[in-house]
N, C-alpha and C positions, 0 to 999 in steps of 0.2 A: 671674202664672205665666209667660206670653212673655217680661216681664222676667227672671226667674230663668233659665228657659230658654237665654235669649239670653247672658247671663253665664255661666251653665256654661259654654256652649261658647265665649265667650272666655279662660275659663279654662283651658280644655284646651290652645286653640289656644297660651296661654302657656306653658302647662305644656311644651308640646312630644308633647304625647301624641295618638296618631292617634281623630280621631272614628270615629265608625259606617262612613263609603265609605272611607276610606282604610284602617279593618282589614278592610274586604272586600276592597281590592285587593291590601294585602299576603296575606290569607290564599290569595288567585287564586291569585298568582305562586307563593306555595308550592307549591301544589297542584301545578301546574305542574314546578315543580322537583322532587317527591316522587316525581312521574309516570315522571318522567324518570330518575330512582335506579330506581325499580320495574323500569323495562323496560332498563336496563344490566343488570342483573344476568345475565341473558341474550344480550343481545348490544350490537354496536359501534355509537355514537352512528352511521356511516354510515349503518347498518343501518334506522334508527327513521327514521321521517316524523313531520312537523308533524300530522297528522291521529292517529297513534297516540298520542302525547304527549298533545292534546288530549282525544282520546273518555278515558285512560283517569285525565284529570284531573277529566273531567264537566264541561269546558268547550267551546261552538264554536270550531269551528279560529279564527273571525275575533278570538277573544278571545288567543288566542295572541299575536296581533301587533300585541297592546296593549301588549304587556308585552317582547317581543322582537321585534327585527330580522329575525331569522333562527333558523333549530335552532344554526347557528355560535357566535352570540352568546349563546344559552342553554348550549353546550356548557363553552364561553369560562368563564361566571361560574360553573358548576358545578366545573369543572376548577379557579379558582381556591380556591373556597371549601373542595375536599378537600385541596388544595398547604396551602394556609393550616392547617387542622385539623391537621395532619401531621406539620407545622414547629412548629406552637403545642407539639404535644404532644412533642415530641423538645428543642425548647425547653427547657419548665419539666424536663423527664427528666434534663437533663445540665447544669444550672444549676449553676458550683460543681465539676463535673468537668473537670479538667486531662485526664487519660492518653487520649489519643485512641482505645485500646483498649476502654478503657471507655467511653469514649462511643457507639462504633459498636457493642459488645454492647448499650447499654441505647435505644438510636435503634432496633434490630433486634424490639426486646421494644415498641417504640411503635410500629413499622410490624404487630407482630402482636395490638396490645391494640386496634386501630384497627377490626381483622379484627372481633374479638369483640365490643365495644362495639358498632361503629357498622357491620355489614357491607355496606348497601346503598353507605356514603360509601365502603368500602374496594374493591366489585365496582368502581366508578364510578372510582373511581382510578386500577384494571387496566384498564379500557376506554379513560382517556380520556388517558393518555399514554402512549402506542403508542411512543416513541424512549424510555421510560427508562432501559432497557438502556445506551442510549450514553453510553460516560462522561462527553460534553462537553455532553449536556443541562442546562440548566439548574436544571435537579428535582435534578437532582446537587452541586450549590455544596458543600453542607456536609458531605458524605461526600467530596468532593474536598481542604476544607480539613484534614478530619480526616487523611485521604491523605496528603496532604502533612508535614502537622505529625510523625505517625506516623513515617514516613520520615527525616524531618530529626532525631529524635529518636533511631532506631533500634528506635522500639518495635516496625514496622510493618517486614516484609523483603518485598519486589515486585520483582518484575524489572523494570516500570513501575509509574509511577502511574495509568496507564491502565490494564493490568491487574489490579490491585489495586482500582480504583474498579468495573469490570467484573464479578469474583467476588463485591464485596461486595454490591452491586445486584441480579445474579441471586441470589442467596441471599433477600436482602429479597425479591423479587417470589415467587418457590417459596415463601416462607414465610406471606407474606400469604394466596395461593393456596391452600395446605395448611390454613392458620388458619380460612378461612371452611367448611371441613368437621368441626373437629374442636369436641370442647367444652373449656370454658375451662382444666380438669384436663388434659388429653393436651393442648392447646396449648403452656398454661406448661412442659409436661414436654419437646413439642417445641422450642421456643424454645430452652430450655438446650441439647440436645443438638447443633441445627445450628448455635446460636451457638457454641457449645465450638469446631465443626469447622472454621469460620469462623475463628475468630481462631488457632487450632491452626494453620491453612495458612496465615493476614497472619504468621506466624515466633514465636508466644507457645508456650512448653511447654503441655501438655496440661495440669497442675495449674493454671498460672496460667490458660489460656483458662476451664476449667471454676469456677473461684472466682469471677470476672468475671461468667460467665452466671450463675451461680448468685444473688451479689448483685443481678445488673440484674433478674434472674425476677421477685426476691422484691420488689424494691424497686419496680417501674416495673407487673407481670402480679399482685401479691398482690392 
């Protein structure tokens, strides 16, 4: 039986699959990280201590800093793991679409399905990039590329590309905002109408803006 025993878990050890203490430690760190969604929802990572994080993971603070450096670097891999969901999902949304118009309606309908899916990862979002606003942030890259393309196209009329990156970004953060109050009916129905309004002021007639949201609603929020 020790033999068998002992092969199993060279087995696994091949397999690559975690034993018994290594899914305790990754299920810690979640905890950890879950904790830490939990109490964003309400307020700014500044805001939270290493002791509230802990008590409301049901672990001792000392176990914290087994796992993290600091609340910075727990911030850090949070902040990237939302960046990432964000990008994954506006990604596969706009796989195959050329019109930069359509891209930023249907990126617009992934920053609000994020709200409804996933709210605690979308609260945590709003919290944990405080400059998104700015156009030259880096959370901004691919609404800047679109900007541009847009632009260089004609699709897209700005008196900058800075402000056009600016209107599109406040839009998406109000929306997000607005999203995590509403239900998934009056979202999709919102989504359309401030995307319509959105692409109606980037220079699109009111019929094209409104066919654009309308497909991105149905195709990205169905």
């Amino acid at each position: 039986m020790r033999e068998a025993g002992r092969s199993l878990k060279i087995n696994y050890a091949l397999r690559g699959l975690p034993n018994r203490r290594d899914r305790r430690k990754l299920a810690t760190r979640q905890a950890l990280i879950d904790a830490t969604h939990d109490l964003l929802a309400s307020r700014s990572m500044d805001a939270l201590s290493v002791d509230e994080i802990a008590m409301r993971a049901d672990v001792a603070k000392g176990t914290f800093y087994n796992y993290f450096a600091d609340k910075d670097e727990l911030a850090r891999e949070i902040a990237s793991d939302v960046r990432a969901q964000i990008e994954n999902r506006i990604s596969r949304a706009n796989a195959g679409i050329d019109d930069p118009a359509e891209r930023i309606g249907r990126a617009l309908c992934c920053a609000i399905g994020l709200a409804l899916s996933a709210p605690k990862q979308a609260a945590a979002m709003m919290r944990l990039f405080p400059h998104a606003l700015d156009p030259a942030a880096p959370i901004n890259s691919g609404v800047r590329r679109d900007v541009v393309e847009g632009v260089t196209q004609g699709r897209i009329v700005a008196a900058s590309e800075d402000a056009a990156i600016a209107c599109i970004v406040g839009v998406f953060v109000a929306g997000v905002n607005r999203a995590l109050d509403l239900s998934a009916d009056r979202a999709r129905g919102f989504a359309q109408e401030v995307g319509t309004m959105l692409l109606h002021g980037l220079g699109l007639s009111r019929a094209q803006a409104a066919r654009i949201m309308r497909d991105a609603v149905e195709s990205v929020l169905a």
